[in-house]
SEFI-413583 format. One record per residue (C-alpha): residue number from 1; residue in one letter; chain; x, y, z. Coordinates in pm, whole numbers, plus 50000, padded with zeros to 5 digits. Example, Ala and Ser with C-alpha at 12.3 -4.5 7.8 and 13.67 -1.06 7.14 Angstrom:
2
<rec num="1" residu="A" chaine="A" u="51230" v="49550" w="50780"/>
<rec num="2" residu="S" chaine="A" u="51367" v="49894" w="50714"/>
This chain:
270
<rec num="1" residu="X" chaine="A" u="25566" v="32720" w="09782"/>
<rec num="2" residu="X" chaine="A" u="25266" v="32512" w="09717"/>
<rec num="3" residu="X" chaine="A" u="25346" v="32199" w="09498"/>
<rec num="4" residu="X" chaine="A" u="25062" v="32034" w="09236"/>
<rec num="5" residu="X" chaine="A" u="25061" v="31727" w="09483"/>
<rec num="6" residu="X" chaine="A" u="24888" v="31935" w="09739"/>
<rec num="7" residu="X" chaine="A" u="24619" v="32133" w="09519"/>
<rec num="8" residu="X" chaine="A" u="24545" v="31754" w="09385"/>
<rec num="9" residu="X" chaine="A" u="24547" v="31653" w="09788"/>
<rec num="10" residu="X" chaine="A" u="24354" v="31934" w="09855"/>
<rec num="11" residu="X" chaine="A" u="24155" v="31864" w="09497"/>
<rec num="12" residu="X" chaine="A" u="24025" v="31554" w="09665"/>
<rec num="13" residu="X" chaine="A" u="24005" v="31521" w="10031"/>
<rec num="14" residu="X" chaine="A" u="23747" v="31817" w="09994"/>
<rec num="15" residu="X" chaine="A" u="23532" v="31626" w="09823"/>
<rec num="16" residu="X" chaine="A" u="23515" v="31869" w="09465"/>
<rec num="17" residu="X" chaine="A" u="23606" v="31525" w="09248"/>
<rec num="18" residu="X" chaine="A" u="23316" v="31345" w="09414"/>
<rec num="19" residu="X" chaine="A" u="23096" v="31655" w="09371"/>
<rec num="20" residu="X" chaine="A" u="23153" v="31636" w="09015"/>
<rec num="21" residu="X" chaine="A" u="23095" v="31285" w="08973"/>
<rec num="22" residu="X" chaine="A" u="22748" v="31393" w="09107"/>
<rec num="23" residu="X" chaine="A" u="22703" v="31683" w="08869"/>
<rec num="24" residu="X" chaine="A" u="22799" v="31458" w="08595"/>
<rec num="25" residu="X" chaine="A" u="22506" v="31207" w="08687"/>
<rec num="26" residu="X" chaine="A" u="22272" v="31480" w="08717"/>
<rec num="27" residu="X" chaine="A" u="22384" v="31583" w="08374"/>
<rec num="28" residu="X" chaine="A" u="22328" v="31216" w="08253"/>
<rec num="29" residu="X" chaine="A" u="22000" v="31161" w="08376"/>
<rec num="30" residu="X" chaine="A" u="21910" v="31524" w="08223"/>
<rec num="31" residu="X" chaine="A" u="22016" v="31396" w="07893"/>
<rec num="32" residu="X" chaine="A" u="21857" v="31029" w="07897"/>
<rec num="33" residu="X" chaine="A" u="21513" v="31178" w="07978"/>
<rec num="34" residu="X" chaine="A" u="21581" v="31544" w="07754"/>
<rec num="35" residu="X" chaine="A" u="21562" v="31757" w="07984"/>
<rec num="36" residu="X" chaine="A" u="21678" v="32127" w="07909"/>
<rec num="37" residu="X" chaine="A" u="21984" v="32208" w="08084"/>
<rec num="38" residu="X" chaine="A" u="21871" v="32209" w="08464"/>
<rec num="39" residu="X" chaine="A" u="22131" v="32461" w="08580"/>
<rec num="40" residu="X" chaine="A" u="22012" v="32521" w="08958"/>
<rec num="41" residu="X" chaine="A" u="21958" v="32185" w="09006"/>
<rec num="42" residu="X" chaine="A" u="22269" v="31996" w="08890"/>
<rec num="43" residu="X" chaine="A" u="22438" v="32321" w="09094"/>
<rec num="44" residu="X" chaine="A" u="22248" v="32282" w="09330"/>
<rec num="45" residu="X" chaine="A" u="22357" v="31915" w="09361"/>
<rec num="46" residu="X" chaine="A" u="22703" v="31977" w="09345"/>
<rec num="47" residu="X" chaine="A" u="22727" v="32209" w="09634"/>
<rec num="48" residu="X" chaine="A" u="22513" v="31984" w="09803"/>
<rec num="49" residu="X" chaine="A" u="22780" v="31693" w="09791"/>
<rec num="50" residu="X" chaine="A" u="23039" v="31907" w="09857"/>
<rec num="51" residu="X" chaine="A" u="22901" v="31984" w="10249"/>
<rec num="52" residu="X" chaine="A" u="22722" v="31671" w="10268"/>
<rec num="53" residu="X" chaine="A" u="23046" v="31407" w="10178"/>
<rec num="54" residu="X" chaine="A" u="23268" v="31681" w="10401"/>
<rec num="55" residu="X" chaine="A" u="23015" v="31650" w="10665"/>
<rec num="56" residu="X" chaine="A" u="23028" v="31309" w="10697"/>
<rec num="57" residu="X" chaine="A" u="23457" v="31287" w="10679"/>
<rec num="58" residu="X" chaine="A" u="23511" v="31589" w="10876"/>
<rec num="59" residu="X" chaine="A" u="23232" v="31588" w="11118"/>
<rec num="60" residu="X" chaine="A" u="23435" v="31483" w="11428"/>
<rec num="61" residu="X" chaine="A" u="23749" v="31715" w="11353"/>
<rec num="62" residu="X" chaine="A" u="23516" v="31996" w="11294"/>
<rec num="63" residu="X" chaine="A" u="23442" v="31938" w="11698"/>
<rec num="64" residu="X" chaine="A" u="23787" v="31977" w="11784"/>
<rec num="65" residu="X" chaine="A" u="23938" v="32302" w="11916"/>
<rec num="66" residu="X" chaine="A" u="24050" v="32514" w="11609"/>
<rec num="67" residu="X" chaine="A" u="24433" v="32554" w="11741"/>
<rec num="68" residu="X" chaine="A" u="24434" v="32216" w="11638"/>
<rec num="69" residu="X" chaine="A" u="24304" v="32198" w="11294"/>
<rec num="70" residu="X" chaine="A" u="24564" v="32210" w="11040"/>
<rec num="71" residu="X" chaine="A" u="24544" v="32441" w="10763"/>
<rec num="72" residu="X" chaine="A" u="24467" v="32200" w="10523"/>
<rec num="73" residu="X" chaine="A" u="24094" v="32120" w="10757"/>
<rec num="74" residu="X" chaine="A" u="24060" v="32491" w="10783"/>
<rec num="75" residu="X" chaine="A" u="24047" v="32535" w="10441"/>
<rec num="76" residu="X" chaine="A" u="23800" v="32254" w="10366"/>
<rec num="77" residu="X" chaine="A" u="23581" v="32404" w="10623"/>
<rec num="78" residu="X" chaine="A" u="23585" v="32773" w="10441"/>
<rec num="79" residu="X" chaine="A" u="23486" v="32567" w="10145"/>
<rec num="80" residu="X" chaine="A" u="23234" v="32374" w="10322"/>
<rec num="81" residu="X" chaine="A" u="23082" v="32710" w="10446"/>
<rec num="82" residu="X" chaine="A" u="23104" v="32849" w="10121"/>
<rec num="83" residu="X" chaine="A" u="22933" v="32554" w="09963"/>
<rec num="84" residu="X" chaine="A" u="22676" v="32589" w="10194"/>
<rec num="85" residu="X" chaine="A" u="22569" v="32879" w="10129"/>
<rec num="86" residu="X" chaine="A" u="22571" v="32778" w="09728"/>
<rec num="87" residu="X" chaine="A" u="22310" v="32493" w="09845"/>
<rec num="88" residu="X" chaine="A" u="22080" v="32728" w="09999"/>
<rec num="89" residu="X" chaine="A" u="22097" v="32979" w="09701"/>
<rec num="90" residu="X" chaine="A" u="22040" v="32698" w="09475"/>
<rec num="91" residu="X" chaine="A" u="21743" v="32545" w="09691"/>
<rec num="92" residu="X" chaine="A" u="21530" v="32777" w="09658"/>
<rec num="93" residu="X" chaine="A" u="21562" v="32813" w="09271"/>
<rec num="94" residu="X" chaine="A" u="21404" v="32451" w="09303"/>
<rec num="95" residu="X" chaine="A" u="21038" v="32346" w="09271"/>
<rec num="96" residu="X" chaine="A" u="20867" v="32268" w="09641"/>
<rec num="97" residu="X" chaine="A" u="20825" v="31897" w="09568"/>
<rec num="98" residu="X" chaine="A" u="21206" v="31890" w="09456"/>
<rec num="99" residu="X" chaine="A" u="21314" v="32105" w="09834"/>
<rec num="100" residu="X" chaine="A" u="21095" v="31832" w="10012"/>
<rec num="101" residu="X" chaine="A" u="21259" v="31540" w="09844"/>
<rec num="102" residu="X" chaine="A" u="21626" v="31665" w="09886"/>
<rec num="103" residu="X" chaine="A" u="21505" v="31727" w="10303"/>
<rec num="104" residu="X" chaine="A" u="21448" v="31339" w="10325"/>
<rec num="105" residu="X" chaine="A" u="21778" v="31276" w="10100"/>
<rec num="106" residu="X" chaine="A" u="21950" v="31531" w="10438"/>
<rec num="107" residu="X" chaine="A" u="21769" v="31300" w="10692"/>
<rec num="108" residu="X" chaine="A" u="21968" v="31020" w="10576"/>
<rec num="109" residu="X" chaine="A" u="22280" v="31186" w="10530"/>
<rec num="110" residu="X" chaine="A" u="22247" v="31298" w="10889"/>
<rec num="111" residu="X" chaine="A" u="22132" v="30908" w="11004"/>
<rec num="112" residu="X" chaine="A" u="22432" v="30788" w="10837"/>
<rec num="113" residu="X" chaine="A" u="22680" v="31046" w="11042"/>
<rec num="114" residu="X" chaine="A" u="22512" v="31105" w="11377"/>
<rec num="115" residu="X" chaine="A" u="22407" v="30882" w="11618"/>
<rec num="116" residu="X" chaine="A" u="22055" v="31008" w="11676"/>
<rec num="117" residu="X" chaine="A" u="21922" v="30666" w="11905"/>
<rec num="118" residu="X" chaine="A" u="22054" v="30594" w="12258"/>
<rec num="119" residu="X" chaine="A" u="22370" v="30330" w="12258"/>
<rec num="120" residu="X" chaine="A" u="22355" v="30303" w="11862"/>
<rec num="121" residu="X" chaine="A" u="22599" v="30407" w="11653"/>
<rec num="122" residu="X" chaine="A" u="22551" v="30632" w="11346"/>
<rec num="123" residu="X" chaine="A" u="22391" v="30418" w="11039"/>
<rec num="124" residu="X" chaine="A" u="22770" v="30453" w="10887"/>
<rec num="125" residu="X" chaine="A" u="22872" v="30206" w="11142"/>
<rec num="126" residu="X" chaine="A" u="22561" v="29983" w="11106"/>
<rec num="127" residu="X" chaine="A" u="22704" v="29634" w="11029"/>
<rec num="128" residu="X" chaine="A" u="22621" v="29612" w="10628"/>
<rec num="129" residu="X" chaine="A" u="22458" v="29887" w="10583"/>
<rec num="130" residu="X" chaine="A" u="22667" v="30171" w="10478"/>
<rec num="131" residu="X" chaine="A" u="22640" v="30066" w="10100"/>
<rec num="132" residu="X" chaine="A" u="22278" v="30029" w="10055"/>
<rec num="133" residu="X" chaine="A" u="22215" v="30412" w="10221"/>
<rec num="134" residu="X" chaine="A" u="22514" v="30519" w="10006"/>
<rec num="135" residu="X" chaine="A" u="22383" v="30419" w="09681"/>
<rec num="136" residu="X" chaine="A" u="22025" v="30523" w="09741"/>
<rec num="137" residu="X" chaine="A" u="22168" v="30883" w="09830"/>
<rec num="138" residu="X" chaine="A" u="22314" v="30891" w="09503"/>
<rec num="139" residu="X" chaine="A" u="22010" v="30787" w="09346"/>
<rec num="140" residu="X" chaine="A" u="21781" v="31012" w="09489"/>
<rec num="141" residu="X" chaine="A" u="22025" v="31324" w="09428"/>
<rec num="142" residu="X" chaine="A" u="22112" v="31235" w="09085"/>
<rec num="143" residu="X" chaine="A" u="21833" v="31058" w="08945"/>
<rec num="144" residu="X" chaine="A" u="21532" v="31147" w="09135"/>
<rec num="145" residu="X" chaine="A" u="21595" v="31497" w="09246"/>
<rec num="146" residu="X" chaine="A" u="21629" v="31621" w="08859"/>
<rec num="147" residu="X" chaine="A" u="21303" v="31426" w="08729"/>
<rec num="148" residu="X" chaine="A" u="21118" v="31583" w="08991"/>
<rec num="149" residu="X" chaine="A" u="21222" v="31948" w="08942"/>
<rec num="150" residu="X" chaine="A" u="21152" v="31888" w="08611"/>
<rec num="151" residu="X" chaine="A" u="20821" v="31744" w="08683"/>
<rec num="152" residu="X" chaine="A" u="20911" v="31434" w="08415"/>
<rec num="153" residu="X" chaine="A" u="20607" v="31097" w="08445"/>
<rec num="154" residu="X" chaine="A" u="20751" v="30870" w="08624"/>
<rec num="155" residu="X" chaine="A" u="20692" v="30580" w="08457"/>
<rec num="156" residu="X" chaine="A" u="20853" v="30221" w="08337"/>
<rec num="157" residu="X" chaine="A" u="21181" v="30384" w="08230"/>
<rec num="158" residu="X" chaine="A" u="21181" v="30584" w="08534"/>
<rec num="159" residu="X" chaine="A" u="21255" v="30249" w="08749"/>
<rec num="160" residu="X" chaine="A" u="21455" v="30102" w="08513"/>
<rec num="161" residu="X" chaine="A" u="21739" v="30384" w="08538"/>
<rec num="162" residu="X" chaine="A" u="21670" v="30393" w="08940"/>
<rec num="163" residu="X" chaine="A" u="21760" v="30009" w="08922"/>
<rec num="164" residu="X" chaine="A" u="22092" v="30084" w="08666"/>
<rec num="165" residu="X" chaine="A" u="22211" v="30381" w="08867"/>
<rec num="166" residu="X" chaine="A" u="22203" v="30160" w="09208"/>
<rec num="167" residu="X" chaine="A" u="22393" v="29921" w="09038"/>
<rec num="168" residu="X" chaine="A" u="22687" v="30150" w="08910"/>
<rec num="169" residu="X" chaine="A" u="22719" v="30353" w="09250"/>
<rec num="170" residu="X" chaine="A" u="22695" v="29934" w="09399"/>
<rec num="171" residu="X" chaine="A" u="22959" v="29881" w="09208"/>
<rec num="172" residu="X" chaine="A" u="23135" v="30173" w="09245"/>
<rec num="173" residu="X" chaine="A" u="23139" v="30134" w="09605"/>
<rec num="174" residu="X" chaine="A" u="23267" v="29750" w="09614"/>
<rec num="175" residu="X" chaine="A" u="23595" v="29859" w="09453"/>
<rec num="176" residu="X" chaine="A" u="23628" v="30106" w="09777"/>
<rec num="177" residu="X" chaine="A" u="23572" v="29844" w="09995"/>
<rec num="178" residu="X" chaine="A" u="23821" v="29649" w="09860"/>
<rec num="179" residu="X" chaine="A" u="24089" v="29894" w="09890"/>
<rec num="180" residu="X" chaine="A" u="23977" v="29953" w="10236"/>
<rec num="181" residu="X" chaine="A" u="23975" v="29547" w="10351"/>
<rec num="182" residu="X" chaine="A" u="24301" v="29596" w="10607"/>
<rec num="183" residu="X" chaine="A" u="24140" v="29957" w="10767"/>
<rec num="184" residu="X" chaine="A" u="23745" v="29890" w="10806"/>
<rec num="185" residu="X" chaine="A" u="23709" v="29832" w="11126"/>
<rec num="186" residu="X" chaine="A" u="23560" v="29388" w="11082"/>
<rec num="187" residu="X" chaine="A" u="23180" v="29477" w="11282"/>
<rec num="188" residu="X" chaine="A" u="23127" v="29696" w="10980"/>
<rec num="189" residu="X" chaine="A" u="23075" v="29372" w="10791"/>
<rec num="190" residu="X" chaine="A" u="23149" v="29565" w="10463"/>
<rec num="191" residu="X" chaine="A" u="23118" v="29274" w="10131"/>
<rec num="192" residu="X" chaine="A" u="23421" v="29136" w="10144"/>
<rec num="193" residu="X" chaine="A" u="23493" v="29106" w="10498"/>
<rec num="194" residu="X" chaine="A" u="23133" v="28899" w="10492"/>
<rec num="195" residu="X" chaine="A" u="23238" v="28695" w="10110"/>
<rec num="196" residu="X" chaine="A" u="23608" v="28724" w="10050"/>
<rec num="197" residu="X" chaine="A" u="23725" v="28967" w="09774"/>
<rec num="198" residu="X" chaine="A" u="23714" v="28730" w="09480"/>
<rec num="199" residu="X" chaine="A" u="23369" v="28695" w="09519"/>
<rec num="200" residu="X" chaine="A" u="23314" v="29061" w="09586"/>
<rec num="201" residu="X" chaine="A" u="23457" v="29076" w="09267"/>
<rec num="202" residu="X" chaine="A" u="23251" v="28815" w="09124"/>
<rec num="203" residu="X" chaine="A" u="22947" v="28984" w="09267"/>
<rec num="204" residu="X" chaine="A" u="23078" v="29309" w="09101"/>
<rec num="205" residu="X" chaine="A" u="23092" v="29168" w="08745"/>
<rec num="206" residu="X" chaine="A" u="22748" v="28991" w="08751"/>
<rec num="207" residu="X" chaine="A" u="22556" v="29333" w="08846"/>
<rec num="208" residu="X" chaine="A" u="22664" v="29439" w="08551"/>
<rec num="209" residu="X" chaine="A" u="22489" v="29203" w="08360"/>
<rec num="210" residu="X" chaine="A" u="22164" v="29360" w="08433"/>
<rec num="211" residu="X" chaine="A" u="22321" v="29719" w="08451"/>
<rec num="212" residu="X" chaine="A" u="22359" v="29655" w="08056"/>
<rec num="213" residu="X" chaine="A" u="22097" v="29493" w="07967"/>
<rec num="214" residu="X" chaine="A" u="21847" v="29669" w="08163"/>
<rec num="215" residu="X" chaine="A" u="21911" v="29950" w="07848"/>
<rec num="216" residu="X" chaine="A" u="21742" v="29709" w="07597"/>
<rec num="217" residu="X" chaine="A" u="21388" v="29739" w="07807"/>
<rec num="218" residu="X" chaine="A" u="21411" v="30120" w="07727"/>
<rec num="219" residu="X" chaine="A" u="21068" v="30212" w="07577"/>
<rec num="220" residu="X" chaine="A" u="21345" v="30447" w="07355"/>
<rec num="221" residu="X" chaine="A" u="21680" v="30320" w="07348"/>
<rec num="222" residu="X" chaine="A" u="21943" v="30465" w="07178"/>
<rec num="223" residu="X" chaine="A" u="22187" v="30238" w="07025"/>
<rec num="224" residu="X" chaine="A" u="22471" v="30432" w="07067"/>
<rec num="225" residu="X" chaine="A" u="22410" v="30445" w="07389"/>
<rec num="226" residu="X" chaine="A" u="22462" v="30064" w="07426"/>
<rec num="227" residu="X" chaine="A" u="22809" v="30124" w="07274"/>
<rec num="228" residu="X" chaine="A" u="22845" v="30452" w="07560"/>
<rec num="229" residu="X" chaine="A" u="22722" v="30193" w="07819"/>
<rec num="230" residu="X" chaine="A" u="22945" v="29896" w="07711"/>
<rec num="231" residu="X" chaine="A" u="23245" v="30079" w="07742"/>
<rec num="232" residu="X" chaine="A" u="23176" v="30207" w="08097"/>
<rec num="233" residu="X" chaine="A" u="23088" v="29802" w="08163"/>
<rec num="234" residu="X" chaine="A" u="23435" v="29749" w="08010"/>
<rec num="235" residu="X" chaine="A" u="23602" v="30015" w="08246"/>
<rec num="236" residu="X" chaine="A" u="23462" v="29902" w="08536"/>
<rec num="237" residu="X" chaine="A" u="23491" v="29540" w="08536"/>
<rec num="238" residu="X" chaine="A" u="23894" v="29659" w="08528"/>
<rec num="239" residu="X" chaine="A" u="23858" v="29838" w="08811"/>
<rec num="240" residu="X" chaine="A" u="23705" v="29555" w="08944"/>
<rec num="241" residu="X" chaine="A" u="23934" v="29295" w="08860"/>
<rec num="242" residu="X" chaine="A" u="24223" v="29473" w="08934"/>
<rec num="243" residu="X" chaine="A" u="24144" v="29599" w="09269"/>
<rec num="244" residu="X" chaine="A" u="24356" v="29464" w="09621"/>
<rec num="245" residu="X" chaine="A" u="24407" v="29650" w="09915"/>
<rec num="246" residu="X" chaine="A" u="24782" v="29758" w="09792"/>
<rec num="247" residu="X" chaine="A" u="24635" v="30005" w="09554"/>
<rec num="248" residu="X" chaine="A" u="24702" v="30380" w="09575"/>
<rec num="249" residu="X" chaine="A" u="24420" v="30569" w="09720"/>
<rec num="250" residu="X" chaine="A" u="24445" v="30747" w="09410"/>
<rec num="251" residu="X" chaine="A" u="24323" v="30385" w="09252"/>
<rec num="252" residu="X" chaine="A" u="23964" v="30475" w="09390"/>
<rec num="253" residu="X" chaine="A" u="23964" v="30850" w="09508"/>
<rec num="254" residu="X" chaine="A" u="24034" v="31002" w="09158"/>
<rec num="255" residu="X" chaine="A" u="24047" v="30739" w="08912"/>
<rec num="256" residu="X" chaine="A" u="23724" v="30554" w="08992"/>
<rec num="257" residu="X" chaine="A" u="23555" v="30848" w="09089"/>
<rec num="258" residu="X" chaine="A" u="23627" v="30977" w="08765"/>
<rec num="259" residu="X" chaine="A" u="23423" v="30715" w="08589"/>
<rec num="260" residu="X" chaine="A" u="23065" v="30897" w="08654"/>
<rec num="261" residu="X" chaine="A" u="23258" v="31246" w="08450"/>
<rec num="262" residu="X" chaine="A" u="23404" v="30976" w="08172"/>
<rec num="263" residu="X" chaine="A" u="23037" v="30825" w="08077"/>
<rec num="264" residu="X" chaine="A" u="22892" v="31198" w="08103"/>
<rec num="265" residu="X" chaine="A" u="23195" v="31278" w="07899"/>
<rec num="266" residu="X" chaine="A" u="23140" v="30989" w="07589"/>
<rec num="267" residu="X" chaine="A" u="22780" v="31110" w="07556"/>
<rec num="268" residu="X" chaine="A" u="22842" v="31448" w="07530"/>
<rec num="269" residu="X" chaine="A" u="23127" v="31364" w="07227"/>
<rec num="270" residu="X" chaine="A" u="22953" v="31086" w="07092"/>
């Protein structure tokens, strides 16, 4: 019989909690510049995560004879396939400038897993540089990608919210890296195996500084979005402060990965 514990497993290592993180950004960044409900794109972005973060886990195991998968891989490469084939049904519902963009976003997604130059590793290995290419992914899929497709002027506030959404998936990421001090391999030179975690931490806390008040330079601010915003400050300077690499992976896999969903979910009730 199949307990909860393995759905949840199964929940998360295929990447559907992450994917709707995504979705929930894409969501956000429809409501912040009113858009109409985009439904083929923020679809079309949650698929997309779905193969791209399984890609990049799973890549190396998919290469492996199948008598050797377990059933657990199998089933998270049926998914994969069937998310796949969601992406391409949702691509072409997408405006031509929007298909472009999202082919550069793949380019990167594929430097950061294969190793496409002679004697160099894949970009995911590149000492320091796995959470800059990280957080501009998320970026362009959940902030860029949706403006584009619905062909929204780019202008002052546009950069602002490209600035604030590096910042939370920065953020974001740190906490990961903290939990993952005693496995990263040390050449990755992740931030704290370069600072020490107490100032990753410290770093952490002062992005989000600008993060918030970045909001006041709105040309429209909402003020009860300052209250949405300060509350997701709140939230993840805890996560933040109390992260050490004892944590469950639960700490980061499902509870700070459920952040992106709670701020989506505070606009839409307040």
């Amino acid at each position: 019989m199949i307990s909860f514990k393995q759905v949840f497993d199964f929940y998360i290592k295929s990447s559907i909690h992450v994917a709707l993180s995504v979705y929930a950004l894409v969501r956000m960044t429809h409501f912040m510049f009113h858009i109409n409900a985009d439904v083929p794109m923020a679809n079309f972005a949650f698929w997309g995560t779905i193969v791209g973060y399984n890609f990049v886990k799973y890549d190396a195991l998919a290469r492996t004879p199948k008598k050797k998968m377990r059933n657990e891989l199998k089933l998270i490469a049926l998914l994969s396939l069937l998310s796949l084939a969601g992406v391409g049904y949702y691509f072409f519902q997408l405006q031509l400038i929007t298909q472009l963009v999202s082919l550069a976003v793949l380019a990167l997604t594929l430097l950061y897993t294969l190793p496409f130059f002679p004697n160099r590793k894949n970009a995911r290995n590149w000492a320091g540089v796995k959470i800059y290419i990280v957080s501009l992914c998320w970026v362009g899929v959940t902030l860029v990608l949706p403006l584009l497709n619905a062909y929204v002027d780019m202008g002052f506030d546009f950069y602002l919210k490209c600035i604030q959404r590096f910042i939370l998936v920065f953020v974001l990421i740190l906490i990961f890296e903290i939990l993952d001090l005693a496995n990263d391999d040390p050449h990755l030179k992740t931030v704290p195996q370069q600072i020490g975690v107490k100032r990753t931490k410290i770093v952490g806390l002062l992005l989000l500084l600008p993060f918030y008040f970045l909001e006041f330079l709105k040309t429209n601010f909402i003020e009860k979005q300052l209250i949405v915003n300060l509350v997701l400050v709140v939230l993840l300077s805890l996560f933040l402060v109390f992260a050490n690499e004892k944590r469950s992976r639960y700490y980061t896999s499902f509870w700070v990965e459920s952040i992106p969903a709670f701020w989506w979910l505070m606009v839409v009730l307040f």
